[in-house]
C-alpha positions in Angstrom: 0.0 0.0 0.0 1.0 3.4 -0.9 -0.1 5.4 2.2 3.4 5.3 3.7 4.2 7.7 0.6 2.7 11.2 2.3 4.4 14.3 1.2 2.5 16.1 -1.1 4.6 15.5 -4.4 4.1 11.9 -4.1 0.4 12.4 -3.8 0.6 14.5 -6.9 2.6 11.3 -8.4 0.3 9.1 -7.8 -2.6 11.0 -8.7 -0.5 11.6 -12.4 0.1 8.0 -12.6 -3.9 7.2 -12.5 -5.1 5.4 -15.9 -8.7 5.6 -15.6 -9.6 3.4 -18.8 -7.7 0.3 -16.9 -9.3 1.6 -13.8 -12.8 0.9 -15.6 -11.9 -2.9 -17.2 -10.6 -4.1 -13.4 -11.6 -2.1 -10.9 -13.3 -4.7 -9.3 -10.4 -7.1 -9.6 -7.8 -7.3 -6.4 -5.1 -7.2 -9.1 -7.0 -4.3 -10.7 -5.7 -1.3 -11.6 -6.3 1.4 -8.4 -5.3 4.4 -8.0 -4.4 3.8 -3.9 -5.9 7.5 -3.3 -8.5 6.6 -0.7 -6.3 7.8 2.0 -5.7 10.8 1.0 -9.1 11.7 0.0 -10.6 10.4 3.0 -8.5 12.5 5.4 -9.1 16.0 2.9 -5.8 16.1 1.3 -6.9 16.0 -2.1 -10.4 16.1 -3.0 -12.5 13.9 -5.5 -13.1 17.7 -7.2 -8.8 17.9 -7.6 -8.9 14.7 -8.9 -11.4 14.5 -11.7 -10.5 18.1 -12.9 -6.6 16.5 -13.2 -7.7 13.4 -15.0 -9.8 15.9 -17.2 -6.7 17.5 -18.1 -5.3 14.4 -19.7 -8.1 12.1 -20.6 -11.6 12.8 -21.7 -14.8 12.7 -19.9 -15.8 9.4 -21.5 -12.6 8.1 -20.4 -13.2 9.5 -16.6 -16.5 8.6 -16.6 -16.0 5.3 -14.4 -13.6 6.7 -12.3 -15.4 9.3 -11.4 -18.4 7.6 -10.9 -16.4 6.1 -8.1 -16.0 9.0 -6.5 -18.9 10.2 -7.0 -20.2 7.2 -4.3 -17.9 8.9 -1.9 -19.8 12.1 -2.8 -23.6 10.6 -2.4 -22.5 8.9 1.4 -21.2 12.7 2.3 -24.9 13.6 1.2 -26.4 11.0 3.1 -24.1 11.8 6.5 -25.5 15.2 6.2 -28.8 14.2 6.1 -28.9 10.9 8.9 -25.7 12.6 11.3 -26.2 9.1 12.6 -25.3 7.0 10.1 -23.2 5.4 11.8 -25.9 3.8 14.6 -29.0 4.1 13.2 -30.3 1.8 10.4 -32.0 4.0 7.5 -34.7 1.4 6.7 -34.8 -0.5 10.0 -35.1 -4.2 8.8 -35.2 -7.9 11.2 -33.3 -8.1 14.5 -29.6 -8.7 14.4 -27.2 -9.8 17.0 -25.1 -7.3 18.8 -21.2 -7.3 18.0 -19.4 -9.4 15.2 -18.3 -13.0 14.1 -15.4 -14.1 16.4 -13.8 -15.5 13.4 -13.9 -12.7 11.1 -11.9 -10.3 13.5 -9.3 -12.9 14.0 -8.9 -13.9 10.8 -9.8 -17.3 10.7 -13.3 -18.0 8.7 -11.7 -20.6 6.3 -12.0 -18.1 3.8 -8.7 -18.4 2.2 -8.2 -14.7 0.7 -10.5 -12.9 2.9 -8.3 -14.1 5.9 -5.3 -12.9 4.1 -7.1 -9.1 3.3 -7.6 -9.1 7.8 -4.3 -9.8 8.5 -3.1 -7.1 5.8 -5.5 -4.9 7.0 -4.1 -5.0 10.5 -0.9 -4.7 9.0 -1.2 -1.9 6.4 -4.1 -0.3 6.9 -5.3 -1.2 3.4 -8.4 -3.6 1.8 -9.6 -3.5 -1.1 -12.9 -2.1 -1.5 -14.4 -5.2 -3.0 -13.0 -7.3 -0.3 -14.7 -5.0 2.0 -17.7 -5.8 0.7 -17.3 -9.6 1.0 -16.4 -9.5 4.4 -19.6 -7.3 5.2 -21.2 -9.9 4.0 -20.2 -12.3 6.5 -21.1 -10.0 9.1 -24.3 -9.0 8.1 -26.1 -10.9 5.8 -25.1 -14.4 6.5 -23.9 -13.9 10.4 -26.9 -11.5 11.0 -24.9 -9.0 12.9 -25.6 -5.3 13.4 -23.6 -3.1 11.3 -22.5 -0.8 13.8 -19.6 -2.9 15.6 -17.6 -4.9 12.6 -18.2 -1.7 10.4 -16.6 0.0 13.7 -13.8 -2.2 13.6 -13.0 -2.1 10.1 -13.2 1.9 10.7 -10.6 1.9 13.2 -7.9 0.0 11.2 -8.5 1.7 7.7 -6.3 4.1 6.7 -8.6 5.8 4.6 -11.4 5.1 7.1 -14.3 7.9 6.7 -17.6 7.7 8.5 -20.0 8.3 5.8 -18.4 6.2 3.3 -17.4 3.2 5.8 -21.0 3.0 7.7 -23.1 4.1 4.6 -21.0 1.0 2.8 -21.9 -1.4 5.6 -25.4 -0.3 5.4 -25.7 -0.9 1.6 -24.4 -4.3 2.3 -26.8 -4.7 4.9 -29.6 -3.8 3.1 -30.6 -1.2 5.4 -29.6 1.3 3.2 -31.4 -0.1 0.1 -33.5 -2.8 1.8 -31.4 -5.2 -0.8 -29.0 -6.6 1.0 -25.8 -8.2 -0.4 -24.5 -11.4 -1.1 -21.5 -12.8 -3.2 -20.7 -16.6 -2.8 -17.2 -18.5 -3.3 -17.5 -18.3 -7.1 -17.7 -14.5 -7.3 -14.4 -14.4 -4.4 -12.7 -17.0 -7.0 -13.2 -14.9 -9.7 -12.5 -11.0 -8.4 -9.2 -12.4 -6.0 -8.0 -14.7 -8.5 -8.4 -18.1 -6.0 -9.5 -20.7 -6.4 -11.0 -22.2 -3.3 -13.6 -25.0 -2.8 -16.3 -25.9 -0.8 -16.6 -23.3 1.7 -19.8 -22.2 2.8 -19.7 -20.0 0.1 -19.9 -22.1 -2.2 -23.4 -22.6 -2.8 -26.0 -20.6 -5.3 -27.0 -17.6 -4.6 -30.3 -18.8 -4.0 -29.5 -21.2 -0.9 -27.5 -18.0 0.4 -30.1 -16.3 0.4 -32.1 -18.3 2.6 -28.7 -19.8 4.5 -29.0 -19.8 8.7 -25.7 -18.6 10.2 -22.9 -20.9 9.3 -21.2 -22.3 12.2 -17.7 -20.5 11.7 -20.0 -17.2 12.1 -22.4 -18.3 15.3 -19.8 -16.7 18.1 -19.9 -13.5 18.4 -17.6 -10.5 20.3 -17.6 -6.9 20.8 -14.3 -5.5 19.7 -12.0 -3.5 22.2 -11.7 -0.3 20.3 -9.5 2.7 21.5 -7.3 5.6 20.2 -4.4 6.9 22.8 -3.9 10.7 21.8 -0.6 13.0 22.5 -1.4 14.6 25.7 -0.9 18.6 24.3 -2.3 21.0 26.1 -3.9 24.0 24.7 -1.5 25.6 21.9 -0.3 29.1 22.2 -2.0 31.3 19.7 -0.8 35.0 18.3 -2.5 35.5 15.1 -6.2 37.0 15.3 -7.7 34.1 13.2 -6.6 30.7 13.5 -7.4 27.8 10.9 -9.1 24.5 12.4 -7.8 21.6 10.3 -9.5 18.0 11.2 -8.3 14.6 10.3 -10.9 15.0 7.9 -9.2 18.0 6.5 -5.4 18.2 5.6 -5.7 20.6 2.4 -2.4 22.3 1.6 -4.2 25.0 -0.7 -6.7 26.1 1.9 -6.4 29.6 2.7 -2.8 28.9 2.3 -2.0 32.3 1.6 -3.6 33.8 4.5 -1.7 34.7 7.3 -3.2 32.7 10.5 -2.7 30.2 13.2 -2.8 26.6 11.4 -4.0 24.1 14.6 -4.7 20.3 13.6 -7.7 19.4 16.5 -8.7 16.1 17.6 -11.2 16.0 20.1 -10.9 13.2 22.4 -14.7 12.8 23.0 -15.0 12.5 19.2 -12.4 9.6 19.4 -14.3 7.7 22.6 -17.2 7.5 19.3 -15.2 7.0 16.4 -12.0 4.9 17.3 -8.8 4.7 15.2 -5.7 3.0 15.8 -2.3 3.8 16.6 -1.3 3.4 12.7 -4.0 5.5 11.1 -3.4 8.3 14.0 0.6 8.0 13.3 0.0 8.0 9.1 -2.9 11.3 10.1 -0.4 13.1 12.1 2.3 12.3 9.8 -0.1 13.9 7.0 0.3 17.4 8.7 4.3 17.8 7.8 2.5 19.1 4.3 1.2 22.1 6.6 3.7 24.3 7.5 3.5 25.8 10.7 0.7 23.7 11.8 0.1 22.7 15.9 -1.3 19.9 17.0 -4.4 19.7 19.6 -6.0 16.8 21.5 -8.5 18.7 23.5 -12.0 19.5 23.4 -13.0 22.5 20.9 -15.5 24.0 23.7 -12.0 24.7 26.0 -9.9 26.1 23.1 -12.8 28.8 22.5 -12.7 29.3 26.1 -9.1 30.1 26.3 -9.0 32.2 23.0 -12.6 34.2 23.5 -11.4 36.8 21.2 -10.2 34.3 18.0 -11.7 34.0 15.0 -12.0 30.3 14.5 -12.5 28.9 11.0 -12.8 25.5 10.3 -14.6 23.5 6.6 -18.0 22.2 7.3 -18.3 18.5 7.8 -21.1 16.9 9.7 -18.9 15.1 12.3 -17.8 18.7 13.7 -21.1 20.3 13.1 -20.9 20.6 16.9 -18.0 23.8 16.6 -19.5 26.8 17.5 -17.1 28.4 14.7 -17.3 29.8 11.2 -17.3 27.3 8.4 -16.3 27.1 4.5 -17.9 25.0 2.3 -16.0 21.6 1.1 -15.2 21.0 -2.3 -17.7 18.9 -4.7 -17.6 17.3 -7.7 -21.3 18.3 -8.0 -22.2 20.8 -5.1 -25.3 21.6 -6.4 -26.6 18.0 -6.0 -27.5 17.8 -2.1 -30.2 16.3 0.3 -31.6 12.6 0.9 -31.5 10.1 -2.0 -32.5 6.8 -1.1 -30.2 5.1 -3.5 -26.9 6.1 -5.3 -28.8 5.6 -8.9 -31.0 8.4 -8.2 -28.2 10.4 -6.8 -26.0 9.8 -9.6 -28.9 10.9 -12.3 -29.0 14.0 -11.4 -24.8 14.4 -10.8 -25.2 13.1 -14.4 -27.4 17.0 -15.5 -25.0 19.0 -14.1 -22.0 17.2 -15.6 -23.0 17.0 -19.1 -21.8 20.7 -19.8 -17.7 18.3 -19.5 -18.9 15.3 -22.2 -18.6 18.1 -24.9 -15.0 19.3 -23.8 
C-alpha cells in the first residue's frame, strides 16, 4: 500500500500515474488497476473535485467517466451523512433483528475463507483492503452472520487508513440492506473470480439462492464486541498570536486552503470524538504524519468547547463537515464534484442521475 508515501509531491505522483480506462476494465479485480488514493481523499488532502478536474486535463470525460463515478459514491454517502448525522448507529430502513457485536472469526482472521483471511491480517498490517473485499467481508457480518452493522463496520473503521464515517457506515449499510432494503450477497465463485483463487467448498460455495435463505454458518455463530481505542498526545492548549486561527481535522489536511492567509494553522482532535469513532495507533501516526505538508501547523487533543474558552477573542475557522457540526465556529464549504446535487436520496442511482445533469456541460470538452 502506498499510504506510507505522504508528502504532497508523491500524492501528486500518484494522482498523475492514475489510468482511468484500466481503472474501468478491473476495478473490481484485487489485481486491478487502483489508484491507492483513498487515504488521502478520506483524510481532505486531495479532493475527489482535484482529482477528476486533473484526469480531465489528460483524458476525456468518457474516459473518466468510471472513475469518477467512483468517486462520485464517496460524494452521495457525504450527502447522506448530512442528512442521517447518525449514520453510523441508526439503520436507515430498519429491517429484522440482528445480533449485537461481530463473528469471532472474522476479526481474527480465521473463517476458512482463504483470501478474505489474508485481506484481515493485511488490513491490521497496512491499513489497506480492497474495497471489494470490503464488501465480502460485510457480507459475512451482516447478511449471512446477522450481525448489526454498527460494531464490525466500527472495527473495520478503526484500522483503515482511509477510514471515513460516511463512506465506511453508509458502505456497511448498503451491504446490509438497510440502506437499500437489498442486502448483499456474493458466494465463493464471485471471491474466485475477483481475488483470483481458487478455493472450494466453503460455505460460500453454494447458489445464490441457498444464500439467500442460509442460517448462520457455524464458523460465524460466536460473536464478540471489539476493544476499540485511540491513545492521543497529551498537548495541552496551543499558544496562539495571530487573530484568526485555521481549524484543520483529520478530515481536512488541504495544503491549498487559505494557504496564503496569514493565520494560526491548529490540527484538532477532540478526544470525546475519538471515545465515538475509534482509530488505531497506525491510522493516528499515518494522520499526524499527514500534517508535515502544513507548514506551521500545531497539534491539539482537546476539546473545541476549552480552546474557544481560552481564546474568546479568535476567530475560528474551520470546513463544514457533519462530524464537527458541533463547533460553535465559522465554516467554508467543502469542495464537490457536484455541489449543487445535495439532500436525501435513497439510493446512489438516483443520486447519480442528477450528478449526471450537471456534468454534461464536461462530455462536450
Amino acid at each position: 500500500m502506498l499510504a506510507d508515501k505522504t508528502s504532497f509531491a508523491d500524492i501528486l505522483e500518484q494522482i498523475d500515474r492514475i489510468d482511468p480506462v484500466a481503472y474501468s476494465k478491473n476495478r473490481n479485480y484485487t489485481s486491478g488497476a487502483v489508484s491507492n488514493l483513498s487515504p488521502y481523499i478520506s483524510r481532505g488532502v486531495v479532493s475527489g473535485k482535484f482529482i477528476f478536474e486533473t484526469l480531465l486535463s489528460r483524458y476525456s470525460y468518457a474516459q473518466c467517466h468510471t472513475f469518477m463515478k467512483q468517486l462520485l459514491w464517496r460524494e452521495y454517502f457525504q450527502r447522506l451523512q448530512q442528512h442521517f448525522p447518525d449514520v453510523a448507529y441508526r439503520e436507515i430502513k430498519p429491517g429484522q433483528s440482528r445480533k449485537r457485536g461481530m463473528p469471532l472469526s472474522v476479526m481474527l482472521g480465521k473463517t476458512g475463507i482463504t483470501v478474505l483471511d489474508d485481506a484481515i491480517s493485511t488490513l491490521y498490517l497496512t491499513g489497506h483492503m480492497h474495497n471489494h473485499v470490503r464488501l465480502y467481508i460485510a457480507s459475512l457480518c451482516c447478511t449471512l452472520g446477522k450481525c448489526h452493522f454498527n460494531a464490525p463496520a466500527a472495527w473495520m473503521y478503526y484500522h483503515l487508513s482511509d477510514g471515513d464515517v460516511a463512506s465506511n457506515f453508509g458502505s456497511w449499510q448498503w451491504v446490509a440492506g438497510t440502506l437499500t432494503g437489498k442486502p448483499y450477497h456474493a458466494n465463493q465463485n464471485n471471491v474466485n473470480e475477483f481475488t483470483h483463487v481458487k478455493q472450494y467448498h466453503t460455505f460460500l460455495d453454494t447458489a445464490y439462492e441457498e444464500l439467500a435463505v442460509m442460517q448462520i454458518p457455524d464458523v460465524l455463530r460466536e460473536t464478540c464486541q471489539p476493544i476499540l481505542e485511540t491513545i492521543l498526545p497529551d498537548t495541552g492548549l496551543p499558544q496562539l498570536e495571530q487573530g484568526t486561527t485555521l481549524l484543520y481535522t483529520h478530515y481536512n489536511l488541504d495544503p491549498f486552503w487559505h494557504m496564503d492567509d496569514r493565520a494560526e494553522r491548529l490540527l484538532v482532535l477532540e478526544p470525546s470524538h475519538f471515545k465515538k469513532f475509534p482509530i488505531s495507533e497506525f491510522v493516528l501516526k499515518f494522520i499526524i504524519t499527514l500534517t508535515g505538508n502544513l507548514q506551521g501547523i500545531k497539534l491539539y487533543c482537546g476539546e473545541i468547547d476549552a480552546l474557544k474558552r481560552a481564546y474568546p477573542d479568535m476567530r475560528f475557522l474551520a470546513r463544514e463537515h457533519p462530524l464537527f457540526a458541533h463547533w460553535d465556529v465559522a465554516f467554508d464549504e467543502r469542495e464537490w464534484i457536484v455541489p449543487e446535487v445535495k439532500g436525501f436520496y435513497p439510493s446512489f442511482s438516483k443520486y447519480y442521475k442528477d450528478c449526471q445533469k450537471k456534468l454534461s456541460v464536461y462530455e462536450h470538452r
